[in-house]
C-alpha atoms as one frame of an Amber mdcrd trajectory, in Angstrom:
protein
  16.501 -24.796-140.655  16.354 -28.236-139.929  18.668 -29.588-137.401  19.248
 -33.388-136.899  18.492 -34.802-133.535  19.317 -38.361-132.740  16.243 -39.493
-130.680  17.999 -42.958-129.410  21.134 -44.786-130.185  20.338 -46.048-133.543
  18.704 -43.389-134.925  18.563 -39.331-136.154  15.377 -37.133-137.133  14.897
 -34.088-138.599  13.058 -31.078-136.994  11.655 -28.327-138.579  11.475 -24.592
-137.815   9.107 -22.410-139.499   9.207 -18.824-138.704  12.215 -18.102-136.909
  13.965 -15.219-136.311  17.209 -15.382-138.585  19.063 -12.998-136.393  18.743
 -14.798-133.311  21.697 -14.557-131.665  21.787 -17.758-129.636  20.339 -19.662
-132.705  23.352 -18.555-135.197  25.769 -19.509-132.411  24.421 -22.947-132.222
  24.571 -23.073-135.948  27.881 -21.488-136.221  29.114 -24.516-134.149  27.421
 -27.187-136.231  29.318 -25.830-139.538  32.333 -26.078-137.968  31.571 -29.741
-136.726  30.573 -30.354-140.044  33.459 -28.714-141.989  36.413 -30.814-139.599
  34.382 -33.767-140.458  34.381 -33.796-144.370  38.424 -34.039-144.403  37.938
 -37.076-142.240  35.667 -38.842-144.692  37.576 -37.836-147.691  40.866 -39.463
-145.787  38.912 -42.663-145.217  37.991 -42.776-149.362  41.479 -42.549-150.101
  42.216 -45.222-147.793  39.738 -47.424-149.523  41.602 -46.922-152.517  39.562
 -43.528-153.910  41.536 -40.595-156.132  39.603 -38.019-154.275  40.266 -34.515
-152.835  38.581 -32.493-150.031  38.140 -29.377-153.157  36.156 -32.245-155.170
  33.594 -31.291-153.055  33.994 -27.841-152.462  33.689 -27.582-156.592  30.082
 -29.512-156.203  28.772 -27.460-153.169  29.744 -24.286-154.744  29.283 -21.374
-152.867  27.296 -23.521-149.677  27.602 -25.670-147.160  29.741 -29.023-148.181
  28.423 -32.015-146.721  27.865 -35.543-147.663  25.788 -35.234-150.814  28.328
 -33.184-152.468  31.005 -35.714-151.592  28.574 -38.287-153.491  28.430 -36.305
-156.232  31.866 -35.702-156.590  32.734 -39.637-156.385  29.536 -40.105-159.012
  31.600 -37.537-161.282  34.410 -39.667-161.336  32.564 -42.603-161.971  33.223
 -44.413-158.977  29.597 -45.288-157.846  26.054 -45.074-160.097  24.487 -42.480
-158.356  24.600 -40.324-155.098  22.346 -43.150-153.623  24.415 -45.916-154.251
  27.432 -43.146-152.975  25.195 -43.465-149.387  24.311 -46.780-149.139  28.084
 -48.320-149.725  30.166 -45.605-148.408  28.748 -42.568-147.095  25.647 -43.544
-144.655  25.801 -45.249-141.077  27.848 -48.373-141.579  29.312 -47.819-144.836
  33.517 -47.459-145.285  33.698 -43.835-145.033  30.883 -42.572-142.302  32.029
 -40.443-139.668  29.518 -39.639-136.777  28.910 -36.112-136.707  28.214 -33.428
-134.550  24.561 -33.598-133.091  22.060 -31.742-131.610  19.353 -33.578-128.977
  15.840 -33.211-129.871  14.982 -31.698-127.237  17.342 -28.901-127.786  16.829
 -28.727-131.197  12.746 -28.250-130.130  13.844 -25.414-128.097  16.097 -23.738
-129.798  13.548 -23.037-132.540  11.161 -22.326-129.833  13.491 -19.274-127.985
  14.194 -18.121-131.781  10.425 -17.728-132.128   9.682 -20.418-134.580   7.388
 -23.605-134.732   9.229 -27.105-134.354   7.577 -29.448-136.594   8.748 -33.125
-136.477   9.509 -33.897-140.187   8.538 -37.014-142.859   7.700 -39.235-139.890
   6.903 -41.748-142.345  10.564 -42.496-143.336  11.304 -43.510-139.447   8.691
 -45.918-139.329  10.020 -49.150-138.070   6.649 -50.431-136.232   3.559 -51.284
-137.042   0.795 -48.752-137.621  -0.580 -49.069-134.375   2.649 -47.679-132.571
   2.814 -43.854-134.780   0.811 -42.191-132.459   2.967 -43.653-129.448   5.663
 -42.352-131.691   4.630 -39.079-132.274   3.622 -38.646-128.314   7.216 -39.123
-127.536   8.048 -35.601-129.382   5.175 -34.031-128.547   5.855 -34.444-124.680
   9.427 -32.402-125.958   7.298 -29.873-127.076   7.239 -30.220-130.931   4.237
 -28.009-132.319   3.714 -30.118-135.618   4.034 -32.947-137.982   5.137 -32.750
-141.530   2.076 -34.618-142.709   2.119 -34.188-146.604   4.878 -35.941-147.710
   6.169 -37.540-151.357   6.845 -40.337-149.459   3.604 -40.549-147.716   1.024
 -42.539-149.221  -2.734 -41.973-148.717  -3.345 -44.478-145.680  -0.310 -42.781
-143.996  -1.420 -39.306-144.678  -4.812 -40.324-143.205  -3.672 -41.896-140.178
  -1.324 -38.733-139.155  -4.257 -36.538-139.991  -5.916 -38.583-136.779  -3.146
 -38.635-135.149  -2.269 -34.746-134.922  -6.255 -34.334-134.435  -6.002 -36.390
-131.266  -2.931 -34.465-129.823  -3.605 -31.288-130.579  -0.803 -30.887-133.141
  -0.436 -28.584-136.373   0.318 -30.187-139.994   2.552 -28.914-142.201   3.945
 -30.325-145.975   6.945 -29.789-147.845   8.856 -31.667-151.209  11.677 -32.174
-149.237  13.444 -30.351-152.340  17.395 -30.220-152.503  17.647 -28.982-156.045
  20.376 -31.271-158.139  21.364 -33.500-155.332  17.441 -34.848-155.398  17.110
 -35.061-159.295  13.708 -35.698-160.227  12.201 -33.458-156.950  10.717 -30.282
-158.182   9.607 -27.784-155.405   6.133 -27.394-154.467   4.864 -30.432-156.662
   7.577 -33.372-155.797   7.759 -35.965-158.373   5.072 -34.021-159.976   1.780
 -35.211-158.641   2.489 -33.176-154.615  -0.170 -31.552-153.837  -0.188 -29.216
-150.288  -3.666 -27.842-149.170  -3.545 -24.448-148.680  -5.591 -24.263-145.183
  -2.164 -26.060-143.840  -0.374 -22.760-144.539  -3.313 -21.181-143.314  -3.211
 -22.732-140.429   0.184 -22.721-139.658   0.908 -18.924-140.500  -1.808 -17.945
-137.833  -0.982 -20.578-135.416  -3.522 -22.745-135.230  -4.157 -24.652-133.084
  -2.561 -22.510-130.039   0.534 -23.426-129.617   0.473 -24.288-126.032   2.881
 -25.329-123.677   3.029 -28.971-123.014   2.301 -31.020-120.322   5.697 -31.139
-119.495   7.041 -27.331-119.236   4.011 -27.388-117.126   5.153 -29.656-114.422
   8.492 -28.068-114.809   6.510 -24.652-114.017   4.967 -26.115-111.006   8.191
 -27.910-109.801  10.198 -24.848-110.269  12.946 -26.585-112.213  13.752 -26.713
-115.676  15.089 -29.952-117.244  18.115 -29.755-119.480  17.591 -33.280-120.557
  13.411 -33.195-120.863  13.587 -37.277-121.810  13.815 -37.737-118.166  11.376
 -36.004-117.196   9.412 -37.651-119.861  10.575 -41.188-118.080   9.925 -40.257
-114.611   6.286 -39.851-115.953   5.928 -43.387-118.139   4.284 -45.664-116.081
   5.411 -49.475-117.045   1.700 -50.427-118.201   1.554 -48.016-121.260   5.616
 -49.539-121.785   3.830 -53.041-122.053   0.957 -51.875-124.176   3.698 -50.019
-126.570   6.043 -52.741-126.597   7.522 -50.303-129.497  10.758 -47.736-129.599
  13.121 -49.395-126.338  10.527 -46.966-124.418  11.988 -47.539-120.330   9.223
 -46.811-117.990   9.707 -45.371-114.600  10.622 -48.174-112.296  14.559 -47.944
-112.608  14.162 -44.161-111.858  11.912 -44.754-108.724  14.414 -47.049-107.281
  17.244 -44.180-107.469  14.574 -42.164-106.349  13.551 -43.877-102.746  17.445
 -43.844-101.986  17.861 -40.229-103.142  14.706 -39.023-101.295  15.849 -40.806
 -97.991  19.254 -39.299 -98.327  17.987 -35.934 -99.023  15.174 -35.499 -96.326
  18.074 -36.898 -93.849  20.377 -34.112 -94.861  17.801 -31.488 -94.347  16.678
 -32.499 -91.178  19.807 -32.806 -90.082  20.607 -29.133 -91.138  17.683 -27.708
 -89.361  17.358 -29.610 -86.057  20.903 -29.962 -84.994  20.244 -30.950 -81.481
  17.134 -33.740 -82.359  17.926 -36.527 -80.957  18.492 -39.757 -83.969  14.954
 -41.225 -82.916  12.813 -37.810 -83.333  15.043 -37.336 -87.113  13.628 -40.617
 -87.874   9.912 -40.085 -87.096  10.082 -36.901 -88.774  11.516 -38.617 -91.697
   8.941 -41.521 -91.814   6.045 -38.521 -91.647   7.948 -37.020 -94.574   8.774
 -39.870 -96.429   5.580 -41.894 -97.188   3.117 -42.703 -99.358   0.257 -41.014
 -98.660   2.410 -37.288 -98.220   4.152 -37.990-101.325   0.986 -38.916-102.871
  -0.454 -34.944-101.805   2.302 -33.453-103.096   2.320 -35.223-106.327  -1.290
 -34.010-106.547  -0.596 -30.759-105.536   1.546 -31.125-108.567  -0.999 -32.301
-110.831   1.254 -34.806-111.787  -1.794 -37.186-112.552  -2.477 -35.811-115.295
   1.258 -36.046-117.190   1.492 -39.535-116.293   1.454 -41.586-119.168  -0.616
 -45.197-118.284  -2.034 -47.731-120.215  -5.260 -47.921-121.106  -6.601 -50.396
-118.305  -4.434 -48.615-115.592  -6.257 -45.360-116.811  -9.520 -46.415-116.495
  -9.157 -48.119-113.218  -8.414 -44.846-111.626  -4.110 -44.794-112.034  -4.043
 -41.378-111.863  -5.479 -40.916-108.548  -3.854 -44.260-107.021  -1.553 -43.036
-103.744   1.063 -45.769-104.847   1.289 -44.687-108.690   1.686 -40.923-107.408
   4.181 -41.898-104.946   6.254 -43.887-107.106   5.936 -41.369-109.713   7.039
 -38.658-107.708  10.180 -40.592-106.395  11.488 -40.983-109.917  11.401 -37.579
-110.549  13.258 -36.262-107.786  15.774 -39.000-109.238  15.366 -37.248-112.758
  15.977 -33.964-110.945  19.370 -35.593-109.560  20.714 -37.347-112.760  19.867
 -33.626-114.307  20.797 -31.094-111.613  22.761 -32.674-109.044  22.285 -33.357
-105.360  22.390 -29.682-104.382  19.608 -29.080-106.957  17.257 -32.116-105.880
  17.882 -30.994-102.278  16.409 -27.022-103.477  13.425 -28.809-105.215  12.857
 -31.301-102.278  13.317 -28.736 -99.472  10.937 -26.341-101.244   7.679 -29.009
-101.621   8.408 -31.527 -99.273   9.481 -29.201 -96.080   7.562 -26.426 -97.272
   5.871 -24.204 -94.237   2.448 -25.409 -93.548  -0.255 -23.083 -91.826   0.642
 -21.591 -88.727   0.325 -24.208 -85.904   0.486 -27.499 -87.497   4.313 -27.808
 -86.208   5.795 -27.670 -82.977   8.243 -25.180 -81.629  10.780 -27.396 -83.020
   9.264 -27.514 -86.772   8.281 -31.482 -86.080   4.340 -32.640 -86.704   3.798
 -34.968 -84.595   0.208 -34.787 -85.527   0.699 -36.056 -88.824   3.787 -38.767
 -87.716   0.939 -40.120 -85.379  -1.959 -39.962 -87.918   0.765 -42.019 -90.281
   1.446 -44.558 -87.420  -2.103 -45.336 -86.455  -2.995 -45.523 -90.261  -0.428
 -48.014 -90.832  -1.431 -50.288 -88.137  -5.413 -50.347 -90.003  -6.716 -47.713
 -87.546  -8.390 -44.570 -88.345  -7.601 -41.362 -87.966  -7.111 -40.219 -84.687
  -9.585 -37.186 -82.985  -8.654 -34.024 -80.990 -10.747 -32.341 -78.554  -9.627
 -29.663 -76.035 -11.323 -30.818 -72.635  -9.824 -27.911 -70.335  -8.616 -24.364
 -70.672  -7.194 -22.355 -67.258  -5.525 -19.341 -66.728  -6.922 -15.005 -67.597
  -7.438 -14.368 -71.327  -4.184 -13.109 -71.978  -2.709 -16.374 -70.753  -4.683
 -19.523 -71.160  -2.938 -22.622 -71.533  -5.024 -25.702 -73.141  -5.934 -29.424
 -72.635  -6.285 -31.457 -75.509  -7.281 -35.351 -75.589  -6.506 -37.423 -78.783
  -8.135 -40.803 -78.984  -6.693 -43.064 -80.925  -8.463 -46.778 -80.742  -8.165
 -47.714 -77.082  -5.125 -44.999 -76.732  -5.871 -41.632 -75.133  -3.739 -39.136
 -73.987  -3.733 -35.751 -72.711  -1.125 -32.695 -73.887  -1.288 -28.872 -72.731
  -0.323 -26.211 -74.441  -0.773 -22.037 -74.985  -2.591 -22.503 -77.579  -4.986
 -25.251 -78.928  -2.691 -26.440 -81.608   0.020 -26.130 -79.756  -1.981 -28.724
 -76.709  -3.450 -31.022 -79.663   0.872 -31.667 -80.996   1.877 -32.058 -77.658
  -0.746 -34.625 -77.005   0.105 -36.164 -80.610   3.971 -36.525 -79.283   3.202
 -37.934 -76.385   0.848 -40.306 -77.769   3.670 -41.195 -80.099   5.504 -41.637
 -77.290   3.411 -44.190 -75.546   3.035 -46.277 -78.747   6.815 -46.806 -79.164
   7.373 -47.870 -75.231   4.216 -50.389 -75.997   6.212 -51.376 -79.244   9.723
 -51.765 -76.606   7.870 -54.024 -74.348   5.991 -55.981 -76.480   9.888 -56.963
 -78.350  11.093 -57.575 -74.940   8.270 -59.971 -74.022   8.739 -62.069 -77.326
């Protein structure tokens, strides 16, 4: 099987599947709908020959393919037949490929579902002949072949005809580095490649057998990527995985790559402040309908800022899918609080542009307003704790202390006094239980700050 996946605008690759299950039922359906793509589009280029002035019929064709499939190559070898071009090559390259007279575009799968369609009908996607997309230096093929390997492709077709030695080499290092299994094939199509012999190529192909080997017991692992990881973790499963890959593409490996129209992150992360503010309004809106506007917007602030998103991307072990350059990585990227943040912000955008606004809302509502350990909110579900901690933090101070300095009242109904000190700031808050005193204490700390922020305004 080997389905053709355009990858960007300009371009279409080939991915193979080894080992699938013929009978798959969702794999044939797929299939079933490609042919009859495919079959409506032949009449269309045999219209557009005749309009360019070729004697040519749709059973031309049929008569070359036989009992298969008819597509382009038996089209070429039908107008070769009649003598109106040299060979099926020259057929391609003045009519029948991208740009030429006759081309129609054609029914295509993604890569990424191609990858998983193999995948759910138990085979091994291998990225095919990489060699023959090659439009950048040699530096850039392993930035390349990253970019399908974060879709989950298992291998590369390494041995080649058209791979020379240094090629062959460099993928061998290449597939080494990510972990990736190697594969080799003639690229055979019987008459319509004369010259192409299977199993030896032009006659000089030679396979190594430990690549069979290899690939019939599945080494290495096949593992799941980096990627379906995250998407584990997140609890959401891309339909379009090259956003995903985007929200994770920080813009200093884009500048080191300078290869492939890669887009880093940074378009994605401005989407994703103004979705993430719209979001965290609507859900606190839902659940406190009677908060007054200015308590919504200090329990939006203590949602919505660096450091929290920061933990949660953590918590996600998103540090380890982001893809940085080289300096960025050894400085410590993956652990900066403003990479995380940003990072995390264009994937809730990437959630969005995928799943909608009642999706990103489920996947925002589940990390971001998840239910802490019993206390840390007040009867309300607001933590003022952490809204002051934020407040003091961003004014250079450090984090404030607790302390309960009084309990009263029998056992079975103490109520507390706890002090926070904050810089010069302390205030007192009771409650029935010691968390309970140390947020009221928070809230009315918070509260003392924002008159001293009033009156300070009014006296300037």
């Amino acid at each position: 099987m080997e389905p053709i996946a355009p990858f960007d605008r300009d371009s279409s690759y080939h991915i193979l599947g080894y080992f699938v299950d013929l009978e798959n039922a969702a794999l044939n359906q797929r299939l079933a709908a490609l042919q009859e793509a495919r079959r409506s589009r032949n009449p269309g280029i045999i219209e557009r020959l005749r309009q360019l002035g070729f004697d040519i019929q749709l059973d031309d064709a049929l008569r070359e393919a036989g009992p298969g499939q008819v597509g382009r190559p038996h089209i070429a070898a039908a107008l070769q037949k009649k003598g109106f071009v040299h060979s099926i090559e020259d057929a391609f390259r003045r009519y029948l490929g991208k740009g030429g007279g006759a081309y129609v575009e054609k029914e295509r799968l993604d890569c990424a579902d191609a990858i998983q369609l193999i995948r759910r009908a138990g085979g091994i996607p291998v990225l095919a002949h990489p060699g023959l997309y090659r439009s950048a230096a040699s530096a850039s093929m392993h930035a390349f072949i990253r970019l399908f390997k974060d879709l989950e492709i298992a291998g590369v077709e390494v041995y080649y005809p058209e791979h020379d030695r240094h090629l062959i080499r460099e993928l061998l290092d290449i597939t080494e580095k990510l972990d990736l299994l190697r594969t080799g094939g003639t690229d055979f199509h019987g008459d319509l490649r004369p010259g192409i012999q299977i199993g030896i190529g032009a006659g000089d192909f030679f396979v190594p057998f430990r690549v069979y080997e290899d690939l019939a017991a599945g080494r290495p692992p096949v593992r799941p990527s980096p990627l379906a990881e995250l998407e584990a973790r997140l609890g959401y499963r891309f339909r379009n995985r090259c956003l995903l890959a985007e929200a994770l593409r920080h813009s200093s490996f884009v500048n080191e790559q300078g290869q492939f129209g890669l887009c880093d992150n940074e378009r994605l992360e401005f989407l994703g402040d103004a979705v993430l503010e719209l979001v965290v309004s609507h859900i606190l809106m839902r659940r406190h309908p009677r908060a007054a506007e200015g308590e919504l917007t200090r329990q939006r602030a203590a949602v919505v800022n660096e450091s929290h998103l920061a933990s949660l991307a953590r918590s996600l072990l998103m540090g380890s899918c982001l893809q940085l350059g080289k300096g960025e990585a050894l400085s410590g990227g993956r652990e900066k609080n403003s990479i995380l943040a940003d990072a995390l912000e264009a994937l809730f955008a990437a959630v969005y542009l995928d799943g909608g606004f009642e999706t990103v809302c489920s996947v925002v509502e589940r990390h971001l307003f998840q239910q802490t350990a019993a206390g840390h909110r007040d009867a309300n579900g607001f933590d003022y704790k952490s809204m002051l901690q934020e407040r003091i933090q961003n004014r250079g101070g450090g984090a404030p202390r607790y302390e309960i300095v009084r309990e009263t009242g029998p056992d079975h109904q103490k109520t507390f006094c706890a002090e926070v000190c904050a810089g010069r700031l302390k205030i007192r808050g009771r409650g029935r239980n010691k968390k309970a005193a140390e947020q009221e204490a928070a809230r009315r700390a918070l509260a003392a700050l924002q008159t001293d922020a009033a009156m300070t305004q009014k006296t300037h």
